[in-house]
Backbone as JSON Lines, residues from 0, in Angstrom:
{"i":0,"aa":"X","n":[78.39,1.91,138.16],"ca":[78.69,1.32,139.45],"c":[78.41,-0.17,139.37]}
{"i":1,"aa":"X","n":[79.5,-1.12,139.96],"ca":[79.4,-2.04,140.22],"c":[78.79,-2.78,141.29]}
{"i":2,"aa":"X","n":[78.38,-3.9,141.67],"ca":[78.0,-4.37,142.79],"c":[78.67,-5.85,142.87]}
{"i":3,"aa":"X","n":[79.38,-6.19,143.77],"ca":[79.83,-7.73,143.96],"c":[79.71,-7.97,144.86]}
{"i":4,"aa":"X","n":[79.03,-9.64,145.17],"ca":[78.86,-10.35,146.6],"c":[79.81,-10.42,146.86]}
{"i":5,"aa":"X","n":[79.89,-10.93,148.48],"ca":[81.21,-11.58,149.16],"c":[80.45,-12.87,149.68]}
{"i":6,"aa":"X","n":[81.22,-13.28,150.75],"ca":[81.14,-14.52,151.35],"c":[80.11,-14.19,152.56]}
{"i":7,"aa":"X","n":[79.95,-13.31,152.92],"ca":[78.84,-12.97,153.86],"c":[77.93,-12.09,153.15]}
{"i":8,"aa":"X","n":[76.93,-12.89,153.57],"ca":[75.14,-12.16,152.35],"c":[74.74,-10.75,153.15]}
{"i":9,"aa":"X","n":[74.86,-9.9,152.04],"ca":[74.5,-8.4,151.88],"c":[75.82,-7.68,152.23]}
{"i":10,"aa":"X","n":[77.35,-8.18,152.39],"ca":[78.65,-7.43,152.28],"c":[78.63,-7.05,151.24]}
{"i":11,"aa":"X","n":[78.86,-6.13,150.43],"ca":[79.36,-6.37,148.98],"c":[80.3,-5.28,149.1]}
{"i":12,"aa":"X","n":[81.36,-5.36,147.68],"ca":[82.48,-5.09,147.07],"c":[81.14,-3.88,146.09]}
{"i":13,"aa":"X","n":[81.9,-2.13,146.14],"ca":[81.19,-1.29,145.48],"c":[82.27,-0.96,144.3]}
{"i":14,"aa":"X","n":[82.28,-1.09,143.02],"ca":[83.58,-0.35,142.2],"c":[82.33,0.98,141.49]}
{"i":15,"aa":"X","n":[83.18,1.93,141.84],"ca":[82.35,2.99,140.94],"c":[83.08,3.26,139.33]}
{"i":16,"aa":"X","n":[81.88,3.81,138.57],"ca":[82.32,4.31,137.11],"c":[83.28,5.21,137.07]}
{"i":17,"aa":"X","n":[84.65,4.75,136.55],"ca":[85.95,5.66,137.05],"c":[85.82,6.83,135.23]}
{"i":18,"aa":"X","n":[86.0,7.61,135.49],"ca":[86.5,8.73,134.17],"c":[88.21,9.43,133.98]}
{"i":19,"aa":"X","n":[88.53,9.05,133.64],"ca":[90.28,9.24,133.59],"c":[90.45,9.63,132.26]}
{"i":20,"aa":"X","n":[91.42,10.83,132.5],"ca":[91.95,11.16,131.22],"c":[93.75,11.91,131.64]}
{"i":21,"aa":"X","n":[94.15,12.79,131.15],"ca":[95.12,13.02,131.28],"c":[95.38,14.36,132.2]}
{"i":22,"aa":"X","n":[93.86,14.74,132.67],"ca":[94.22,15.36,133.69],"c":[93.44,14.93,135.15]}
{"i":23,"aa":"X","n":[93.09,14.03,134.92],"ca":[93.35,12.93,135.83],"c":[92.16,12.32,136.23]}
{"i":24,"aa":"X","n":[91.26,12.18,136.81],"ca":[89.82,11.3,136.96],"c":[88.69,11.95,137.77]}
{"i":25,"aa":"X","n":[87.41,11.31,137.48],"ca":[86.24,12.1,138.31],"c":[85.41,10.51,138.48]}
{"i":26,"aa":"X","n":[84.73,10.35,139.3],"ca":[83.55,9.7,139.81],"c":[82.79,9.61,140.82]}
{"i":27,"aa":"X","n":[81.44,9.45,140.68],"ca":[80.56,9.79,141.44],"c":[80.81,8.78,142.63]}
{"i":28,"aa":"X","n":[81.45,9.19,144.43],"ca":[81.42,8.5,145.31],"c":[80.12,8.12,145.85]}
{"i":29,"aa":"X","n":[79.22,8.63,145.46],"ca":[77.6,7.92,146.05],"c":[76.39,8.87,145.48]}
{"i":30,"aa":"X","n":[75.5,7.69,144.71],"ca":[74.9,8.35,144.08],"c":[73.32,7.26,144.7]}
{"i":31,"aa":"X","n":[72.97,7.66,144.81],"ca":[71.99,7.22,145.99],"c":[70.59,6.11,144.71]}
{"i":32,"aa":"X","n":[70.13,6.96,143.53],"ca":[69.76,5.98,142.55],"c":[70.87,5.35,141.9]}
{"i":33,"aa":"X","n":[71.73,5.56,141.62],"ca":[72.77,4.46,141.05],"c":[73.07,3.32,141.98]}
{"i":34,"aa":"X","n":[73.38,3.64,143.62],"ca":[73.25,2.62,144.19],"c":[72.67,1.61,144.7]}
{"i":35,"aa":"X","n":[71.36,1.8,144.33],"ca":[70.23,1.42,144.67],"c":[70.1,0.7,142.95]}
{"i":36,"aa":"X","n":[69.89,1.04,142.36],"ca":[70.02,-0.22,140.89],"c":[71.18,-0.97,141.05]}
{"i":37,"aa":"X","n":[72.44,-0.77,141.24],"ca":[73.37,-1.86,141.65],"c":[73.11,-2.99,142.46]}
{"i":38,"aa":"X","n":[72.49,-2.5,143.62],"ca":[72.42,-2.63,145.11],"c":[71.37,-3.57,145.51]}
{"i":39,"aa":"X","n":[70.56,-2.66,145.17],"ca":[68.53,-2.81,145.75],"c":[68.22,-2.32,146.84]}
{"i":40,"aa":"X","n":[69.24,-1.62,147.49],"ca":[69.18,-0.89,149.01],"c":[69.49,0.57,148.83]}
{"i":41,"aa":"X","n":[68.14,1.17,149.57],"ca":[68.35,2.67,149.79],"c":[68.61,3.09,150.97]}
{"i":42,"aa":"X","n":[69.78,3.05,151.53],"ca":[70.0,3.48,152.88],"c":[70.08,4.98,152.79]}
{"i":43,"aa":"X","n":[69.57,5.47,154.55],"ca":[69.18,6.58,154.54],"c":[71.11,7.22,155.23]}
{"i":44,"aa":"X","n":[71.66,7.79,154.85],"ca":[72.84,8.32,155.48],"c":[72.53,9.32,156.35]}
{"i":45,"aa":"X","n":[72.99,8.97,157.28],"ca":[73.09,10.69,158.61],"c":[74.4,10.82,158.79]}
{"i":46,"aa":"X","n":[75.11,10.41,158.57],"ca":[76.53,10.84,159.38],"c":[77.99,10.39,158.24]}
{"i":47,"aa":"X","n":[78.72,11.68,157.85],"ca":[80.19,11.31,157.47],"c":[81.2,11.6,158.49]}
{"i":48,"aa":"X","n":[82.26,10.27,158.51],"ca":[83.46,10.53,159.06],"c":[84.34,10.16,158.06]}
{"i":49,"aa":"X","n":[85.57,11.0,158.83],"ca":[87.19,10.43,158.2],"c":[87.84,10.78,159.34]}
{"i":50,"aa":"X","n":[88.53,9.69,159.0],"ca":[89.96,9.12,160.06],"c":[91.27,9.12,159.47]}
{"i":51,"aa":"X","n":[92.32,9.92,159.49],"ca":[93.55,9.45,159.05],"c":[94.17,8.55,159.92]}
{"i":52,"aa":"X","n":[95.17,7.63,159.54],"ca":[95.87,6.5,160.27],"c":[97.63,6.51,159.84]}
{"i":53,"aa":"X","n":[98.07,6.09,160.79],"ca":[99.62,6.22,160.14],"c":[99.55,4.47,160.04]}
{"i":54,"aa":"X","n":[100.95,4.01,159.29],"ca":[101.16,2.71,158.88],"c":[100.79,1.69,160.4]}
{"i":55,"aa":"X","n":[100.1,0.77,159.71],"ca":[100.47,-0.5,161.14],"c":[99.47,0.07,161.85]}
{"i":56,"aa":"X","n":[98.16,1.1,162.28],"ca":[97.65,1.47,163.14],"c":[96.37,0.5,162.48]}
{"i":57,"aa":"X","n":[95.13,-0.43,163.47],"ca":[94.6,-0.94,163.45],"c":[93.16,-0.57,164.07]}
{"i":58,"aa":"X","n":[92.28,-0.33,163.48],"ca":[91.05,-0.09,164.17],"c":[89.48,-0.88,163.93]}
{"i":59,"aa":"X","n":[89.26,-1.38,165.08],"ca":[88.58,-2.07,165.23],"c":[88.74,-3.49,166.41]}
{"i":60,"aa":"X","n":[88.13,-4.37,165.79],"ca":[86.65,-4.75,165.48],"c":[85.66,-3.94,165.72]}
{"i":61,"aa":"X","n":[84.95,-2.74,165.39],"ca":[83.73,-2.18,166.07],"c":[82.31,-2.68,165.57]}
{"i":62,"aa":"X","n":[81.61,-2.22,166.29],"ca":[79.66,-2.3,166.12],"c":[79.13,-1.55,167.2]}
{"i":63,"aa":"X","n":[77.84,-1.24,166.69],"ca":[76.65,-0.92,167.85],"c":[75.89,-1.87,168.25]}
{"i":64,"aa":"X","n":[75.74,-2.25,169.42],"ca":[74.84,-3.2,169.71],"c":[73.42,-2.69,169.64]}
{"i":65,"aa":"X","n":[72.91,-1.34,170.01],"ca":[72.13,-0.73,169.68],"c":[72.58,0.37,168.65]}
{"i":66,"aa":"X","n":[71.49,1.21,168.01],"ca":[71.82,1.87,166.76],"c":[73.22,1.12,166.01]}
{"i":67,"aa":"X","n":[72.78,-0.3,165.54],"ca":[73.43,-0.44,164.0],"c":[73.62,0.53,163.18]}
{"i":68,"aa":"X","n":[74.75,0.43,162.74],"ca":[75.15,1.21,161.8],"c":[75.35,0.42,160.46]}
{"i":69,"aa":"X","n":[74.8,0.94,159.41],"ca":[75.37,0.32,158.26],"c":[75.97,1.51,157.57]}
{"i":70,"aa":"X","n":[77.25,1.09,156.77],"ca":[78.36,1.54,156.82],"c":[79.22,1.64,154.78]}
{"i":71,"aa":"X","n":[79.38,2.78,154.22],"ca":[79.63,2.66,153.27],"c":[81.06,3.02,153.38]}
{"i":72,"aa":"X","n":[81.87,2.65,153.39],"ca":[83.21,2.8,153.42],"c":[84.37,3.03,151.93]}
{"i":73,"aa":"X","n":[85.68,4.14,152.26],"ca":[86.44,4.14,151.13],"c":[87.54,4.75,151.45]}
{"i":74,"aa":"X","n":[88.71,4.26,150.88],"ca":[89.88,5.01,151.11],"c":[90.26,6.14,149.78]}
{"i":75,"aa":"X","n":[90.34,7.06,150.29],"ca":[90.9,8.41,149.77],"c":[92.47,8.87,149.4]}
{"i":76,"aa":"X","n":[92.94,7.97,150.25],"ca":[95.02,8.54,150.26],"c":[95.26,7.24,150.76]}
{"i":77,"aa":"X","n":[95.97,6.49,150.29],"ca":[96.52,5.17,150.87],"c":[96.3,3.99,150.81]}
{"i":78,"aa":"X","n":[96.53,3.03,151.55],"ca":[95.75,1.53,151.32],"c":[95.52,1.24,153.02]}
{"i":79,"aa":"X","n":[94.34,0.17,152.56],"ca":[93.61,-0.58,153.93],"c":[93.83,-1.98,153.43]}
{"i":80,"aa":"X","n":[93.51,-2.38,154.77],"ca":[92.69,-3.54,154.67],"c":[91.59,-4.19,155.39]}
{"i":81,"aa":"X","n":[90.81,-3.49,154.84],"ca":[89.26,-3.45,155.51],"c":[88.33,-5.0,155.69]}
{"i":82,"aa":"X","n":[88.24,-5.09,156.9],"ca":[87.43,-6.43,157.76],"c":[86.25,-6.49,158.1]}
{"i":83,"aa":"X","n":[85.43,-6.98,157.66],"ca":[84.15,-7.12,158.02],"c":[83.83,-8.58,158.89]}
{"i":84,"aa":"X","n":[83.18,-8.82,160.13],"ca":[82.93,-10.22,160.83],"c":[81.66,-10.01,160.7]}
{"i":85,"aa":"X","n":[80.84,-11.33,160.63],"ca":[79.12,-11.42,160.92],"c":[78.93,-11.74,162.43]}
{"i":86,"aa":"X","n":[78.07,-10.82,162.84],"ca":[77.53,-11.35,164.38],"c":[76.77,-11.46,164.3]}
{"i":87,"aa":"X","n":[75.89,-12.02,163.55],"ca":[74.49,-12.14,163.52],"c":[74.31,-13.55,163.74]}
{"i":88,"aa":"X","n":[73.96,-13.95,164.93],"ca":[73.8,-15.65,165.53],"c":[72.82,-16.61,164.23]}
{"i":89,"aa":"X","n":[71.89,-15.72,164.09],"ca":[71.16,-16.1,162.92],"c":[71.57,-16.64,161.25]}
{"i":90,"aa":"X","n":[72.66,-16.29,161.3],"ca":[73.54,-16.12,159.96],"c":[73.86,-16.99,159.73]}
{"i":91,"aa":"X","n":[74.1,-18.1,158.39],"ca":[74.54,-19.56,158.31],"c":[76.3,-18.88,158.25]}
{"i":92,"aa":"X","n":[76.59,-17.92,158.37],"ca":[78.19,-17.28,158.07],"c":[78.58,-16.29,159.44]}
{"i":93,"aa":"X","n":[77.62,-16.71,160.25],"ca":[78.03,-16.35,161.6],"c":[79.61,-17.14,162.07]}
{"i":94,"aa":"X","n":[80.33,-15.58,162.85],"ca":[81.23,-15.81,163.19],"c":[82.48,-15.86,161.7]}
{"i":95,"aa":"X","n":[82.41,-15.9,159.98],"ca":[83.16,-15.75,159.41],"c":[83.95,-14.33,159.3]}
{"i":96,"aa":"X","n":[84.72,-14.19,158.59],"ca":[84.97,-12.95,158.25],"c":[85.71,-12.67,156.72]}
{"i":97,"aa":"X","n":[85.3,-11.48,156.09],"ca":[85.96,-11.1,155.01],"c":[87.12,-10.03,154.96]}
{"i":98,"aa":"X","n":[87.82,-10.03,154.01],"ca":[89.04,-8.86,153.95],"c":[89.03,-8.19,152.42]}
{"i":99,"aa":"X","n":[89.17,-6.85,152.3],"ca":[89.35,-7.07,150.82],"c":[90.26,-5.16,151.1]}
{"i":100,"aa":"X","n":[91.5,-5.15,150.06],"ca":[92.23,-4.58,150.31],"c":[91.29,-2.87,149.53]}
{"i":101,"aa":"X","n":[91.46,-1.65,150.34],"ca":[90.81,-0.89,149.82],"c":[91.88,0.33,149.12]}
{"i":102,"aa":"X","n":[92.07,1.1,148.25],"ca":[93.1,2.22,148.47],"c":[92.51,3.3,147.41]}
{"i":103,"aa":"X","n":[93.51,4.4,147.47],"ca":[93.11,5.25,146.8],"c":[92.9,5.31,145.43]}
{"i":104,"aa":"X","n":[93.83,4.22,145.07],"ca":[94.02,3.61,143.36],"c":[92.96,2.44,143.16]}
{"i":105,"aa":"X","n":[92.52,1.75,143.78],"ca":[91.65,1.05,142.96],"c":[89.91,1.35,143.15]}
{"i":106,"aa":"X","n":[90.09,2.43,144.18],"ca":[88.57,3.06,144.87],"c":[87.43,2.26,145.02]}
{"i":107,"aa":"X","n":[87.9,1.27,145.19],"ca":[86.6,0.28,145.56],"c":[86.41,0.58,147.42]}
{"i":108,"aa":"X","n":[85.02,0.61,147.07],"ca":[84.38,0.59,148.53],"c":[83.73,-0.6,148.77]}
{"i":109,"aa":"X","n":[82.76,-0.86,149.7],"ca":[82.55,-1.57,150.98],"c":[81.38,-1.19,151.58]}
{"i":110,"aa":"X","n":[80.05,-2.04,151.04],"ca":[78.69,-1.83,151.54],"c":[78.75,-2.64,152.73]}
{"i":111,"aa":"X","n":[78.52,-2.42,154.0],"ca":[78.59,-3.28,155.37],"c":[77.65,-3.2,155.7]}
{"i":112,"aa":"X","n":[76.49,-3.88,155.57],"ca":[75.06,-3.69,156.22],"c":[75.03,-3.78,158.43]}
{"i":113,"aa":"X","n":[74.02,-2.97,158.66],"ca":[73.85,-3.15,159.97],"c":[74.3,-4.9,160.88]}
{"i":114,"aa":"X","n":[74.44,-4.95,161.88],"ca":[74.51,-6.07,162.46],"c":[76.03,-6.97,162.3]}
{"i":115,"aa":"X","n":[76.68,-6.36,162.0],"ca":[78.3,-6.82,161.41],"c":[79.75,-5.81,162.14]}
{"i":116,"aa":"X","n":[80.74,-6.67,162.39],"ca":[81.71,-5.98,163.09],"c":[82.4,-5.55,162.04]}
{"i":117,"aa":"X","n":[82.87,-4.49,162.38],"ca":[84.27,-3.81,161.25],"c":[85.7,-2.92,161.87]}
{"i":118,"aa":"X","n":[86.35,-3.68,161.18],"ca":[87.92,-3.1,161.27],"c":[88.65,-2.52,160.14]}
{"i":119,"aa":"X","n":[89.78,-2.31,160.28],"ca":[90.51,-1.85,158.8],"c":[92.12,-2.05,159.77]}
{"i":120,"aa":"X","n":[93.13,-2.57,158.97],"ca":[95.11,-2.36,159.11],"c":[95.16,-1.13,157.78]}
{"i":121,"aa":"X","n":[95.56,-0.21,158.73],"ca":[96.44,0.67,157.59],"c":[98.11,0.04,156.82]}
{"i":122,"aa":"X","n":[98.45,-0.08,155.18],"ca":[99.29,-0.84,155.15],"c":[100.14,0.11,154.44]}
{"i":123,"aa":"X","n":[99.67,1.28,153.99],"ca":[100.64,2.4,153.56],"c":[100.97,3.49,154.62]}
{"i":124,"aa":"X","n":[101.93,4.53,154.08],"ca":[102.43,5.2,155.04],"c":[101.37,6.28,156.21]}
{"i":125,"aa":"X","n":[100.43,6.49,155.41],"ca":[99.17,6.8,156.27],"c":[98.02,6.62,155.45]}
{"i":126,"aa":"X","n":[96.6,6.81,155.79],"ca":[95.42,6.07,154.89],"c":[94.27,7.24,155.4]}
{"i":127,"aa":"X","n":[93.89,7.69,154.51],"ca":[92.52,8.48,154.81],"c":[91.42,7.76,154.43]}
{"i":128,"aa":"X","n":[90.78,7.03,155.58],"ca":[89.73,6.52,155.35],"c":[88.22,7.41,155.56]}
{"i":129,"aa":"X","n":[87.11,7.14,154.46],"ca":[85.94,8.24,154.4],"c":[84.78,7.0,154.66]}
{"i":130,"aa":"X","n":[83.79,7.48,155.44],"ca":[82.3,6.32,155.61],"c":[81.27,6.84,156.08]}
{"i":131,"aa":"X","n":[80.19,6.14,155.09],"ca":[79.1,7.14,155.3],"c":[78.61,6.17,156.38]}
{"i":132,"aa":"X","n":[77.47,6.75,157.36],"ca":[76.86,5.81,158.24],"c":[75.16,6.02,158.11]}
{"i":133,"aa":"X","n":[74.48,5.12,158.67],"ca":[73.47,5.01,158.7],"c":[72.73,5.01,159.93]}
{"i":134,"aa":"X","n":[73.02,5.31,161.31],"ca":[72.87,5.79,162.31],"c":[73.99,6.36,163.06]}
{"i":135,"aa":"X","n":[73.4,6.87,164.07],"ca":[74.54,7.73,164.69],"c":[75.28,7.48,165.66]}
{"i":136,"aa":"X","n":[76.88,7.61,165.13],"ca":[77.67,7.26,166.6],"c":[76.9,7.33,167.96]}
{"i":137,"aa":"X","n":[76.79,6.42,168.86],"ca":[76.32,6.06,169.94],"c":[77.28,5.45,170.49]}
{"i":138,"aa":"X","n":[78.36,5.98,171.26],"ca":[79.57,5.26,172.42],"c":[78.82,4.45,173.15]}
{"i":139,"aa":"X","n":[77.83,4.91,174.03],"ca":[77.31,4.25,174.88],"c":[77.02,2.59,174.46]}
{"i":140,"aa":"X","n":[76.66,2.52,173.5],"ca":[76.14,0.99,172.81],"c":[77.71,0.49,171.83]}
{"i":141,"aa":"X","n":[78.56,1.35,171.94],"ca":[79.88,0.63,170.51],"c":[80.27,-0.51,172.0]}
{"i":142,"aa":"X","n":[81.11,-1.49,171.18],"ca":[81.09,-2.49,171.11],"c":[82.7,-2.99,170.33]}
{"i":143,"aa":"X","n":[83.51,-3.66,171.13],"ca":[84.74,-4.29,170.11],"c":[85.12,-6.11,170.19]}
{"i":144,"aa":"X","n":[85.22,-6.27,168.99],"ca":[85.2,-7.35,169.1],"c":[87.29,-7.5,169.18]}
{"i":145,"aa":"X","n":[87.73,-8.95,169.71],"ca":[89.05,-8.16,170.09],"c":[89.49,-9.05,168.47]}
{"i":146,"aa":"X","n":[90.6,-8.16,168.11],"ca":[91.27,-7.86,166.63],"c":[92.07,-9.34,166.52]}
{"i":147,"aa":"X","n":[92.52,-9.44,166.97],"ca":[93.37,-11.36,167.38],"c":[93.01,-12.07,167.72]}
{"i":148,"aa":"X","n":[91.36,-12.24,168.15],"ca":[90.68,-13.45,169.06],"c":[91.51,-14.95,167.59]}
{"i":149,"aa":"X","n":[92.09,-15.66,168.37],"ca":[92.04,-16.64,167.72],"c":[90.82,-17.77,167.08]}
{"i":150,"aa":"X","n":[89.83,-17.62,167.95],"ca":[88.8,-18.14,166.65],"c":[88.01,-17.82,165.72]}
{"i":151,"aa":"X","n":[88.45,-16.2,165.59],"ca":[88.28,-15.74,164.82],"c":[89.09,-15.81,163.45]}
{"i":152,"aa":"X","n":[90.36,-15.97,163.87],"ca":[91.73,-16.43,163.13],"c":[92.3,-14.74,161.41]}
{"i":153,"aa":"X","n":[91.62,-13.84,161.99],"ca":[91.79,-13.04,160.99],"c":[93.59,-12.61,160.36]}
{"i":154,"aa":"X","n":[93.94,-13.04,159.15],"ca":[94.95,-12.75,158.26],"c":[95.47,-11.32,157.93]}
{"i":155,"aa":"X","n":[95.66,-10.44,158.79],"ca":[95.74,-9.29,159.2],"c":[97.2,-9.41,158.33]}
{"i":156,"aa":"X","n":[97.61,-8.52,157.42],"ca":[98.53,-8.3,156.6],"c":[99.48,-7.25,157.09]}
{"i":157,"aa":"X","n":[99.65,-7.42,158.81],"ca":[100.74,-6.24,159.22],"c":[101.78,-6.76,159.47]}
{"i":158,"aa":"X","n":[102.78,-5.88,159.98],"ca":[104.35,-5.95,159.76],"c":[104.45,-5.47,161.03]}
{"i":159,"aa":"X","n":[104.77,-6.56,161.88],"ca":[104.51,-6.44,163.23],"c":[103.2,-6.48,164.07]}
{"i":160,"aa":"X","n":[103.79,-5.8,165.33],"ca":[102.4,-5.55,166.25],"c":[101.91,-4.02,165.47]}
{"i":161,"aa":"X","n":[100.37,-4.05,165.83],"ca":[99.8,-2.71,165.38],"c":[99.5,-1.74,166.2]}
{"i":162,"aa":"X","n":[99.36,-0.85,166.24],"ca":[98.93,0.67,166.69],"c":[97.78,0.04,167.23]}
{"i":163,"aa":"X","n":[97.0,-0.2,168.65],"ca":[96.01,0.01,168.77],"c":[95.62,1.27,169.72]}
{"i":164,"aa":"X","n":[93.89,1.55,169.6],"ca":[93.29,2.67,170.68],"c":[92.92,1.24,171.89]}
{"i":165,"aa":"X","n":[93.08,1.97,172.71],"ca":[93.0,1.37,174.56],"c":[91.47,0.54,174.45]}
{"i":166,"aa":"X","n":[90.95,1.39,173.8],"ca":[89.5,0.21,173.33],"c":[89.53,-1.46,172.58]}
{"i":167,"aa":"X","n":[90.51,-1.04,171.63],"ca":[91.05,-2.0,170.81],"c":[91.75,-3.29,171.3]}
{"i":168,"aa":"X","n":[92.5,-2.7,172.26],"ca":[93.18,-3.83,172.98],"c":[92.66,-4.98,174.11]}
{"i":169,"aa":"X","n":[91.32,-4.25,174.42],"ca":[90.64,-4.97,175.27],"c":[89.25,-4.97,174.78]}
{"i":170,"aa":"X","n":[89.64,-5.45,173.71],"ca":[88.24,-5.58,172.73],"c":[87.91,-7.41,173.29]}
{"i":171,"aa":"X","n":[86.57,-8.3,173.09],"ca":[86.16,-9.78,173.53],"c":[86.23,-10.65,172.3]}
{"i":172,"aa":"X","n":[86.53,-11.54,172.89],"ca":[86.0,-12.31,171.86],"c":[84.75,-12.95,171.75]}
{"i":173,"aa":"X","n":[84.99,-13.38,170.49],"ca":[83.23,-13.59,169.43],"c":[82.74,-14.68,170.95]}
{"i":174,"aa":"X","n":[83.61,-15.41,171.29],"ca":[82.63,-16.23,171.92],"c":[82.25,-15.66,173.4]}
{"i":175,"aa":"X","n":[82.87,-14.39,173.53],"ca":[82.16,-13.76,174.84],"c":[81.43,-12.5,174.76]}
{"i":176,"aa":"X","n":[81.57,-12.28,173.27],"ca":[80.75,-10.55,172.99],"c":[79.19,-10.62,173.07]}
{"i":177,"aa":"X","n":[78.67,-9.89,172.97],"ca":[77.52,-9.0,172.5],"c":[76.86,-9.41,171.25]}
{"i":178,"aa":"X","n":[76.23,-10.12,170.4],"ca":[76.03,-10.29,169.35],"c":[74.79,-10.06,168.94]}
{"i":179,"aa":"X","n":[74.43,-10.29,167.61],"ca":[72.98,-9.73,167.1],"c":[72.32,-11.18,167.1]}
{"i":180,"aa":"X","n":[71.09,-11.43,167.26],"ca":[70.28,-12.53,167.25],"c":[69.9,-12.93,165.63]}
């Protein structure tokens, strides 16, 4: 397993040890001491989801304002393009954001530590996205940051307008949300 920084401190880019042969591949999606020698972080997981998405459907910006979630993310069938923003006021990279394309062929995942917004554009015909979490869905405290705020300025790689949920569309912007100190 790999570990690579991004542009916001403690995002990182996960590539796991791929095994391929001619009947076709195996690797370990989370191995809790392997990630932790990559890493240096042992997060405790409570909760898996998956979401399928059809093309062009967009989800996000989300967070918890209470129960942070930190977030191991991966696509299974398809391609993303998975967004991470910093809300952490504290952050010299407050208010940036990263993109990095995820799919079933290159299986790189996506360590998102607590205190950070996240989205994903589905860009294939549908995308099974899988993520482990680190606290537990809490509606009451989610939180959207809105997907187009222009000062946010995010390079969203869709083909057209996107699929949003009714949450999505009346998601705030950074300069009127909720943020982490």
């Amino acid at each position: 397993m790999r570990a690579t920084s991004t542009a916001i401190a403690d995002v990182l880019v996960i590539e796991p040890r791929v095994f391929a042969d001619e009947r076709g591949f195996f690797f370990e999606s989370f191995n809790e001491r392997a990630f932790a020698q990559a890493t240096g972080i042992t997060p405790r997981f409570v909760q898996d989801n998956h979401s399928r998405s059809v093309r062009n459907t967009l989800r996000g910006l989300h967070y918890q304002i209470q129960q942070p979630q930190g977030k191991l993310v991966r696509v299974v069938a398809g391609e993303i393009f998975d967004v991470v923003v910093d809300i952490r006021r504290s952050s010299p990279t407050f208010g940036l954001w990263i993109g990095e394309y995820l799919t079933a062929e290159n299986k790189k995942m996506m360590w998102i530590p607590p205190g950070l917004a996240h989205g994903f554009a589905v860009l294939s015909e549908c995308a099974d996205f899988l993520y482990k979490t680190t606290d537990y869905w809490a509606p009451q405290h989610e939180r959207t940051l809105l997907w187009n705020d222009p000062d946010l300025a995010i390079a969203w790689p869709l083909a057209g307008e996107p699929i949003l949920a009714a949450k999505d569309r009346v998601g705030k912007r950074l300069s009127e949300a909720e943020v982490f100190d």
